[in-house]
MARDO-73531 format. One record per residue (C-alpha): residue number from 0; residue in one letter; x, y, z. Coordinates in steps of 0.2 Angstrom, whole numbers, plus 2048, in hexadecimal, padded with zeros to 3 digits. Example, Ala and Ser with C-alpha at 12.3 -4.5 7.8 and 13.67 -1.06 7.14 Angstrom:
! MARDO-73531
SITE;i;aa;X;Y;Z
SITE;0;A;83E;7EA;827
SITE;1;S;844;7FB;824
//
This chain:
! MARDO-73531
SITE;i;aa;X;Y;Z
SITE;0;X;7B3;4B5;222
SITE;1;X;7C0;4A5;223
SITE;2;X;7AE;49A;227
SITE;3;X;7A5;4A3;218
SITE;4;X;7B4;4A1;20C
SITE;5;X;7B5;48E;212
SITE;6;X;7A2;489;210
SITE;7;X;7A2;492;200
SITE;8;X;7B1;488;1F8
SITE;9;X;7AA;477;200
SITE;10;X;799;47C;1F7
SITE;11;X;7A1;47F;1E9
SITE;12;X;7A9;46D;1E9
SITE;13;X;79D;463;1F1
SITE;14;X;78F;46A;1E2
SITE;15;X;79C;469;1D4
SITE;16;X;79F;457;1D7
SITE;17;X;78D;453;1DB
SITE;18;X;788;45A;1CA
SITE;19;X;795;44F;1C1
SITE;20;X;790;43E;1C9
SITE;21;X;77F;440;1C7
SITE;22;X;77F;446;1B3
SITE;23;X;78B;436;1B2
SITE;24;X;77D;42E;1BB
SITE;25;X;76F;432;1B2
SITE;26;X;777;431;1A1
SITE;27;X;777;447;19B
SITE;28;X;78A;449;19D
SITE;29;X;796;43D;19B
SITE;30;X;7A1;43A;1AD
SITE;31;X;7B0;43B;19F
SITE;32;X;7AD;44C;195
SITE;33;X;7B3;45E;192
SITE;34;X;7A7;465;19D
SITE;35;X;7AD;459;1AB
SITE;36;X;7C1;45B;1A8
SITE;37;X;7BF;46E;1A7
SITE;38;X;7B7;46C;1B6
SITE;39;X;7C3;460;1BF
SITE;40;X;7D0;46D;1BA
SITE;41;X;7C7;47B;1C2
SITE;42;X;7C4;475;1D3
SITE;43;X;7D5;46F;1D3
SITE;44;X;7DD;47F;1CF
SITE;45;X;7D1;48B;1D7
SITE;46;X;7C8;483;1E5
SITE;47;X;7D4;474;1ED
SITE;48;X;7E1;480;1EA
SITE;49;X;7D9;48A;1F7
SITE;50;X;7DA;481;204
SITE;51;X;7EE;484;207
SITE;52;X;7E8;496;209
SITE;53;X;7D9;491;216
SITE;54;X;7E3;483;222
SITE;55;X;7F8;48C;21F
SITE;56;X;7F8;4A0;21B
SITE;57;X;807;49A;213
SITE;58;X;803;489;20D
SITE;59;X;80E;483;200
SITE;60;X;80D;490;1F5
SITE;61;X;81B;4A0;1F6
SITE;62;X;80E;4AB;1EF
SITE;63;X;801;4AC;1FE
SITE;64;X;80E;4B9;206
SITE;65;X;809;4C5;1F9
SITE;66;X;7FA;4C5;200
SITE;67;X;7F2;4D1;20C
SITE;68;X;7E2;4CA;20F
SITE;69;X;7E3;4CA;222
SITE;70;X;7CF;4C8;225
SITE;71;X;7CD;4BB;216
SITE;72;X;7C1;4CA;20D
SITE;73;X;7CA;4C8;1FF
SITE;74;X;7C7;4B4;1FF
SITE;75;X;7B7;4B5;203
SITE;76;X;7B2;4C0;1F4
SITE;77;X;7BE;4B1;1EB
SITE;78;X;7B3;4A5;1EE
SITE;79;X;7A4;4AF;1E9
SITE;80;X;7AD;4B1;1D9
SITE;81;X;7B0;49E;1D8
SITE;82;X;79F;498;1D9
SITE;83;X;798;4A6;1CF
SITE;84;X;7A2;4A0;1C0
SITE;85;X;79B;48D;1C5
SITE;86;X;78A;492;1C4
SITE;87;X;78B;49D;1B2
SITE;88;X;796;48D;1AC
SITE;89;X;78A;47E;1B0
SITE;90;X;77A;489;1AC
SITE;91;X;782;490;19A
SITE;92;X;787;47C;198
SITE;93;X;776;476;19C
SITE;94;X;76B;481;194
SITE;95;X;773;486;183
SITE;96;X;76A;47F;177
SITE;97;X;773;475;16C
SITE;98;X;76D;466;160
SITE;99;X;777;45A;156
SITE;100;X;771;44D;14C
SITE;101;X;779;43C;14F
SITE;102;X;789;43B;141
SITE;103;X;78A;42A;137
SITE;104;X;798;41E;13B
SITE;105;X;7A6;41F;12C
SITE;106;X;7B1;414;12B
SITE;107;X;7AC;404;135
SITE;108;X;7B9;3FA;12E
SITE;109;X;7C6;402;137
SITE;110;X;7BF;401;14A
SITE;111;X;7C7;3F2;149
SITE;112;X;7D6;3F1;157
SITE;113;X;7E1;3EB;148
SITE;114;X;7E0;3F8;13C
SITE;115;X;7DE;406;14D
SITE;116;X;7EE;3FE;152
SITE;117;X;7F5;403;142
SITE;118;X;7EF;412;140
SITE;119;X;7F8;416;152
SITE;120;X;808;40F;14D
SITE;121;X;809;419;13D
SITE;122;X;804;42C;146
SITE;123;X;810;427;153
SITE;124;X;81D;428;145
SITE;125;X;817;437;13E
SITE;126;X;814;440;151
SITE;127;X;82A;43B;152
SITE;128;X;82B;444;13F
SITE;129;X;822;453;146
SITE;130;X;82C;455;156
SITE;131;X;83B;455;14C
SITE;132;X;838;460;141
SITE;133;X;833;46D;14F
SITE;134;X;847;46C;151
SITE;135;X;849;474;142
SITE;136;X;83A;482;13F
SITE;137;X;82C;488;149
SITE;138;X;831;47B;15A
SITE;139;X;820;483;164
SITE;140;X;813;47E;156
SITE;141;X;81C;46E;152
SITE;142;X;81C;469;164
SITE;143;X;808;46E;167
SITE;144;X;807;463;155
SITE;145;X;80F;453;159
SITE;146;X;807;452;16B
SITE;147;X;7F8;451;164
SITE;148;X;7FD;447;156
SITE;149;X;802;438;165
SITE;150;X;7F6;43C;170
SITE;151;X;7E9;436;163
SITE;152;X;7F6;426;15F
SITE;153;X;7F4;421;172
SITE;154;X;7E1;425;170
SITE;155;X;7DF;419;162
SITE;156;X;7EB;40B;169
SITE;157;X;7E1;40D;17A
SITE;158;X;7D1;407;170
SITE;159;X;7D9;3FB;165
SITE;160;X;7DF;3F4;177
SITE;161;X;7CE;3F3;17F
SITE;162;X;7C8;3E9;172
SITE;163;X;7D6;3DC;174
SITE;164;X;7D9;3DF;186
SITE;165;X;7DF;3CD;18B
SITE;166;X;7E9;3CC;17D
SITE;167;X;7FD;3D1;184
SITE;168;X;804;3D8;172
SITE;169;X;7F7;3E6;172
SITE;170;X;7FB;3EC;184
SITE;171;X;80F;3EA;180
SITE;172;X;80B;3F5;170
SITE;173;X;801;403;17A
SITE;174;X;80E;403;186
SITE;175;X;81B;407;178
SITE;176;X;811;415;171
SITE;177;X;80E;41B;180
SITE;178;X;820;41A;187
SITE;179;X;824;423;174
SITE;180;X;817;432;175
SITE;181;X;81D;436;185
SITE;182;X;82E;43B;17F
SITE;183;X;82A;44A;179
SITE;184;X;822;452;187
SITE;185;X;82F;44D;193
SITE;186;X;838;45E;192
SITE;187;X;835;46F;19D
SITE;188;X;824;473;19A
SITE;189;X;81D;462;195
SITE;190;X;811;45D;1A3
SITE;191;X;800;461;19A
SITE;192;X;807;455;18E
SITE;193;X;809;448;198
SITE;194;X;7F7;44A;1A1
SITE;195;X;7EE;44C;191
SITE;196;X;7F7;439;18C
SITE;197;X;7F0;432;19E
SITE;198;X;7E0;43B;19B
SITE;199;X;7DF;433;189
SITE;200;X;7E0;421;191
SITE;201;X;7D3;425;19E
SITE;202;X;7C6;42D;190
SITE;203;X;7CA;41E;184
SITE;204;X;7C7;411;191
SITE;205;X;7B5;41A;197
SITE;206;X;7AE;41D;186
SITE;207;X;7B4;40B;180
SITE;208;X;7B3;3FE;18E
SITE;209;X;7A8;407;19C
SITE;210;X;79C;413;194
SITE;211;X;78D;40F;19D
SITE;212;X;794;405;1AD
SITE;213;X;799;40B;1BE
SITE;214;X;7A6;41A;1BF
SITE;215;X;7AE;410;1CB
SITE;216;X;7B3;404;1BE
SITE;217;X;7BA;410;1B5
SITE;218;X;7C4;418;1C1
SITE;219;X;7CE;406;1C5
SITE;220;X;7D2;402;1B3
SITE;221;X;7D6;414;1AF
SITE;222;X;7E2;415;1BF
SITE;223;X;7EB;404;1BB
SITE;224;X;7EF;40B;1AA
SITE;225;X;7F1;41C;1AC
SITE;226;X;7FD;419;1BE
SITE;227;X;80C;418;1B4
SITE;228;X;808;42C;1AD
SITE;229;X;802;432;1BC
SITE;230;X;814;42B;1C4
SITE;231;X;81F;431;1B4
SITE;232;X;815;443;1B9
SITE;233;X;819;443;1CB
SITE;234;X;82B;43E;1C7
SITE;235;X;82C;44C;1B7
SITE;236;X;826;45A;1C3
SITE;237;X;832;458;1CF
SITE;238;X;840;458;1C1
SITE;239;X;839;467;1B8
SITE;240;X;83E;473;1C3
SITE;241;X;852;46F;1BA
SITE;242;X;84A;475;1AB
SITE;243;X;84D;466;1A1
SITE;244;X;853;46A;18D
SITE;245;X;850;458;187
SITE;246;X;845;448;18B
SITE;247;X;857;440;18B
SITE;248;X;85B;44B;19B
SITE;249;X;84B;449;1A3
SITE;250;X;84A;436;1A5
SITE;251;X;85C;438;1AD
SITE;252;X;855;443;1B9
SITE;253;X;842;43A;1BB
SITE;254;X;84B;42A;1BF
SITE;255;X;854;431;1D0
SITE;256;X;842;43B;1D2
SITE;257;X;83C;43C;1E4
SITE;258;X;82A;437;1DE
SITE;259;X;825;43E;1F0
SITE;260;X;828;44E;1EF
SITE;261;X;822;44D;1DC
SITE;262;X;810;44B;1E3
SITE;263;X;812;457;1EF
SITE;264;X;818;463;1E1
SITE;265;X;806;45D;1D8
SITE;266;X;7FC;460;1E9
SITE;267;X;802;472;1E9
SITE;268;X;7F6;478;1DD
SITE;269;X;802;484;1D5
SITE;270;X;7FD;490;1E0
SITE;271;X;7ED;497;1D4
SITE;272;X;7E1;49A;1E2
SITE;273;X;7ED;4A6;1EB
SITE;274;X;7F3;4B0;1DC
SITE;275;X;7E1;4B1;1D5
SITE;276;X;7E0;4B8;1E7
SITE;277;X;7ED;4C6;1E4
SITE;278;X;7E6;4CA;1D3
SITE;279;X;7D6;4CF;1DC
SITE;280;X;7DE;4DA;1E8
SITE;281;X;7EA;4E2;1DA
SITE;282;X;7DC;4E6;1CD
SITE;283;X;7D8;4F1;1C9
SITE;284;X;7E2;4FB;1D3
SITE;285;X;7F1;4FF;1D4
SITE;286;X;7F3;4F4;1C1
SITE;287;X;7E3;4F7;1BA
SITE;288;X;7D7;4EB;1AE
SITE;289;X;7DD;4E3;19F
SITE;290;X;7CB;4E2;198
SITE;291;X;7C9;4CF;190
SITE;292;X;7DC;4CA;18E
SITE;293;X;7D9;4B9;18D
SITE;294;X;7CD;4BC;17F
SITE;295;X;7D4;4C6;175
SITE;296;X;7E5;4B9;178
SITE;297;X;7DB;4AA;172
SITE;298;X;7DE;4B4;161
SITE;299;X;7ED;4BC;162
SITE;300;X;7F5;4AD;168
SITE;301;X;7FE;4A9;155
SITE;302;X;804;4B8;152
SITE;303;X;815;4B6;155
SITE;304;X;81E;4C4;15F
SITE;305;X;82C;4C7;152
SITE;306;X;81E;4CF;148
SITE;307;X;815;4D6;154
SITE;308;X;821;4DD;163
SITE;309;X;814;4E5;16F
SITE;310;X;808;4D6;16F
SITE;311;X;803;4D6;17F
SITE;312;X;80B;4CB;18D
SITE;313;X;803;4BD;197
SITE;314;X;7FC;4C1;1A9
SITE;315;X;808;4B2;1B0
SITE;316;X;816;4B9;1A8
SITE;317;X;813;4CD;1AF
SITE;318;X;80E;4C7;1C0
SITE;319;X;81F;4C5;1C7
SITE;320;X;823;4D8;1C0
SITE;321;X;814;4DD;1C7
SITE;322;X;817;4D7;1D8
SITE;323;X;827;4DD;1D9
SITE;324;X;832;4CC;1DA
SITE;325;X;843;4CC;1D6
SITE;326;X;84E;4C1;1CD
SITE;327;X;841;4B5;1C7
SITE;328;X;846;4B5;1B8
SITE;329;X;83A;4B0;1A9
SITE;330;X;82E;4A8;1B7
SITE;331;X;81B;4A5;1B1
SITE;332;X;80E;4A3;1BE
SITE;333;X;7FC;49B;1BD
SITE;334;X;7EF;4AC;1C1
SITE;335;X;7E1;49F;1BF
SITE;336;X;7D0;4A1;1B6
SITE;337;X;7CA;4AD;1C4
SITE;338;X;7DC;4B5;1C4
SITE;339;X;7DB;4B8;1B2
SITE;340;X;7C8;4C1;1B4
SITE;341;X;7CE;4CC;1C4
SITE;342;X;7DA;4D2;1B7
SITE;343;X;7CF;4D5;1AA
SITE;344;X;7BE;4DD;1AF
SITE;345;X;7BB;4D2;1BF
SITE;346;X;7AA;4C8;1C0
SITE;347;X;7A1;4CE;1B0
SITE;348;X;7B1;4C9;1A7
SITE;349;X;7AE;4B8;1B4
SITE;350;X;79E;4B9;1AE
SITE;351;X;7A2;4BB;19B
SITE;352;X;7AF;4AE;19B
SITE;353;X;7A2;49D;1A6
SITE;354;X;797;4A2;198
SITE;355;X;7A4;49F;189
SITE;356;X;7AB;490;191
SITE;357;X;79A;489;194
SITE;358;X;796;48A;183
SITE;359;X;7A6;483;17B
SITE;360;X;7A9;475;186
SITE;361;X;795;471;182
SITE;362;X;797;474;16E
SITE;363;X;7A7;466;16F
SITE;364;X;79F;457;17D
SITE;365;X;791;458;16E
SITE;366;X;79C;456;161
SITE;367;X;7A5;447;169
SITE;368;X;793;440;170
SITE;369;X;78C;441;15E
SITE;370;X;79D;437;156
SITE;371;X;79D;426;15F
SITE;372;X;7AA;422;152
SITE;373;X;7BE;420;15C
SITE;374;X;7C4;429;14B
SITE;375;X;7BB;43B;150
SITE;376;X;7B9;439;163
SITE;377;X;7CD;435;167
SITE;378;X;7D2;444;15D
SITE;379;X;7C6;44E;166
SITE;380;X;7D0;44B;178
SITE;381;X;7E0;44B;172
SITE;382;X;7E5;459;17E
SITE;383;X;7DB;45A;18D
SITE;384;X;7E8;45C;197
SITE;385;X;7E6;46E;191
SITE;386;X;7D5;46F;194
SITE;387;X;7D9;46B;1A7
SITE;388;X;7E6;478;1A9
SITE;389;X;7DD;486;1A2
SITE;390;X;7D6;48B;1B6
SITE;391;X;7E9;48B;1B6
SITE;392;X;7E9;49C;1AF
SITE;393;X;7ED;4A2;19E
SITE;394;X;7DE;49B;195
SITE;395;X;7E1;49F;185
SITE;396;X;7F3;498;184
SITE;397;X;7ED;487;189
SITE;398;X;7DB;48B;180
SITE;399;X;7E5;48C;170
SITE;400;X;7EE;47E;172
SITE;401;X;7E3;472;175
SITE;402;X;7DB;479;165
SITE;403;X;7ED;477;15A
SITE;404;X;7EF;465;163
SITE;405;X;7DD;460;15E
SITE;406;X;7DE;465;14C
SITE;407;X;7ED;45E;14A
SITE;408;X;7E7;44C;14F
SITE;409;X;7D8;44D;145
SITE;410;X;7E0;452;135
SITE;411;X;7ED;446;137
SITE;412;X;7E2;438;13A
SITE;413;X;7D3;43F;12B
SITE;414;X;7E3;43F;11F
SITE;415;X;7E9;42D;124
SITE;416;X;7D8;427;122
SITE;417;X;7D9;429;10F
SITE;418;X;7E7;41E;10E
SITE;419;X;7E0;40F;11A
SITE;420;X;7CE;411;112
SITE;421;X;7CA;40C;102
SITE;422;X;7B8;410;100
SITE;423;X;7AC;418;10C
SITE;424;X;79E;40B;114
SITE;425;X;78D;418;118
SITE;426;X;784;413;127
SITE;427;X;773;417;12D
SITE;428;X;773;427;137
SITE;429;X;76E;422;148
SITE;430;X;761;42F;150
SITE;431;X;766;438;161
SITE;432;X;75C;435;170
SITE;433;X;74D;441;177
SITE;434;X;75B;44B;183
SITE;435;X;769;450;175
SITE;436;X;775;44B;183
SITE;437;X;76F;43B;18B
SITE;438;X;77B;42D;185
SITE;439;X;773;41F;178
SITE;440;X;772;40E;182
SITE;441;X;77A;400;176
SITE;442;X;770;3F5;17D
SITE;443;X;75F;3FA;175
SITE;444;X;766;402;166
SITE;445;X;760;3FA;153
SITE;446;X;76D;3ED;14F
SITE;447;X;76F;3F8;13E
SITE;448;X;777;405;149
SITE;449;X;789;404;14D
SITE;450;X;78A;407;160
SITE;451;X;796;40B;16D
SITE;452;X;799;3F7;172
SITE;453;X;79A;3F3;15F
SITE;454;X;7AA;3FF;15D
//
């Protein structure tokens, strides 16, 4: 059973990654997508994270004691489970048939990095507003809000900088912007915030400076960017364990951070594997099903508990009462995605939930392939640092807010766009290609199309 469990999570890898690279390749699915973040999230949590189960019983994660899988049954069938969702996932993604015409460009005018620039600036200053005012009322929505809000201001900076790139003022102003939506996030439970930011610089520079060169290319300019983030996150989770109540007091502690053992924190997987593990063995007996929590959740979500008492409770939150730990506290653990359908029906909820995800994450990489415009495809991945965790486990929390980060960053940007437009310019629609997913090459496109390279 250990060789089995082992050759199925390699499989599941191995063909994951192969998939990606060669739609990047052949030009179906962006390397840089929804699809391909979820999925970077998925073997992350789910199937590396297995691996500390495979190699170290214990590993690094204090959950794999609660486990009594002595002949690795219960990981094999985990590992069925994991490839099982794979293949519903990539097939539903593939084969939905979905078709969108190619939207006209509004605005041109302000594709230039000048008035981008500007338009980052002045969201920046409302993104600070917002965050205040969650000190004051309704601190949850306003926080989800103002993330948003500045992830979207990098966004737009980032492609205001790609069109200046060797000019020093722009990168000095990203930098600032950068360094100022950051704040925000730099308390407890800030870490999807900061991801969705290095994520935002990595999306920008693909779709603006290498959208149709090698990935390899990408991955350099991305890394020399987006370096400083991934460091400020190794150095924030190793302080976040003090529970930090204001960005003031994390950057004390984040400056005396051991950034070793902040990246060994961030090669521990959160342990998602494993507790999906013990969610397999504990349901449905002795705890029984919750039938489709997390869907039901992704609705439910906004109703606060003052008016609704018995709402129900996440699964990361009654794990810990459920296995019988003591003096955790208010402690919220990540079941995972498979966790999540072991609790809630087992493999046809797996089932249920690879074919709504598919669906979704196809309905949005549309929606952004068929806006080539930085005014509706930044807003669209202002929180993909949510979408990466949602393998985590509880998958409506971070389905829903990703949702409220997104909207908030379009409408803040659509509203602002009557203030910095005086009159609308049509442009000719530009047809899409014979594959409604395969990406439009610039260089053959009608000059009286605005293209990718012109933007």
């Amino acid at each position: 059973m250990w060789y089995l469990a082992l050759a199925l999570n390699l499989l599941a890898i191995v063909v994951t990654v192969h998939i990606v690279l060669r739609d990047n390749r052949t030009k179906i699915v962006p390397l840089f997508s929804f699809r391909n973040i979820f999925l970077a999230g998925y073997l992350y949590f789910q199937a590396f994270g297995l691996f500390l189960w495979l190699f170290n019983r214990r590993g690094h994660s204090w959950w794999s004691y609660l486990i009594v899988d002595n002949n690795f049954t219960t990981t094999a069938n985990y590992t069925l489970l994991l490839n099982l969702f794979l293949v519903i996932f990539l097939l539903t993604y593939r084969l939905l048939p979905l078709k969108f015409r190619q939207v006209p460009l509004r605005h041109p005018s302000l594709a230039y990095p000048h008035r981008l620039m500007r338009l980052s600036v002045v969201m920046t200053f409302i993104a600070i507003l917002v965050y205040i005012a969650g000190f004051f009322a309704l601190n949850a929505l306003c926080g989800l809000m103002a993330a948003g809000i500045g992830s979207t201001a990098v966004g737009l900076a980032t492609w205001a900088w790609t069109r200046r790139i060797n000019q020093p003022n722009y990168l000095f102003l990203l930098g600032i912007i950068v360094l100022i939506n950051l704040t925000p996030h730099l308390t407890s439970f800030g870490r999807r915030g900061i991801v969705s930011l290095a994520f935002m610089i990595a999306w920008v520079i693909y779709y603006r400076v290498s959208f149709r060169f090698n990935p390899v290319k990408v991955a350099v300019i991305s890394v020399f960017v987006g370096s400083p983030i991934l460091i400020a996150l190794a150095a924030f989770s190793e302080v976040r364990v003090h529970r930090p109540e204001t960005p003031y007091e994390a950057v004390q502690l984040m400056v005396n951070a051991d950034l070793r053992s902040g990246f060994e924190r961030l090669a521990t997987f959160q342990g998602s594997a494993v507790i999906s593990m013990w969610c397999m063995e504990k349901h449905p007996e002795p705890h029984g099903y919750r039938w489709f929590h997390s869907l039901r959740a992704t609705f439910h979500h906004f109703i606060p508990r003052a008016y609704w008492p018995e709402k129900p409770t996440g699964l990361g939150i009654m794990i810990p009462k459920l296995a019988g730990l003591k003096r955790v506290g208010g402690l919220n653990v990540g079941a995972g995605l498979i966790g999540h359908a072991a609790a809630e029906g087992g493999w046809p909820v797996l089932i249920a939930y690879a074919f709504i995800l598919g669906a979704v994450l196809r309905l949005l990489d549309h929606l952004v392939l068929t806006h080539s415009s930085p005014l509706y495809r930044v807003p669209f991945a202002c929180a993909l640092g949510e979408l990466f965790a949602v393998s985590r486990g509880e998958v409506a929390f971070f389905l829903d807010n990703m949702f409220i980060a997104s909207f908030s960053g379009f409408m803040c940007l659509q509203v602002l766009l009557i203030f910095f437009t005086s009159k609308k310019v049509p442009e000719s629609p530009r047809p899409l290609p014979p594959k409604s997913y395969r990406m439009p090459d610039a260089e053959q496109s009608p000059s009286r199309y605005i293209t990718v390279r012109d933007l």
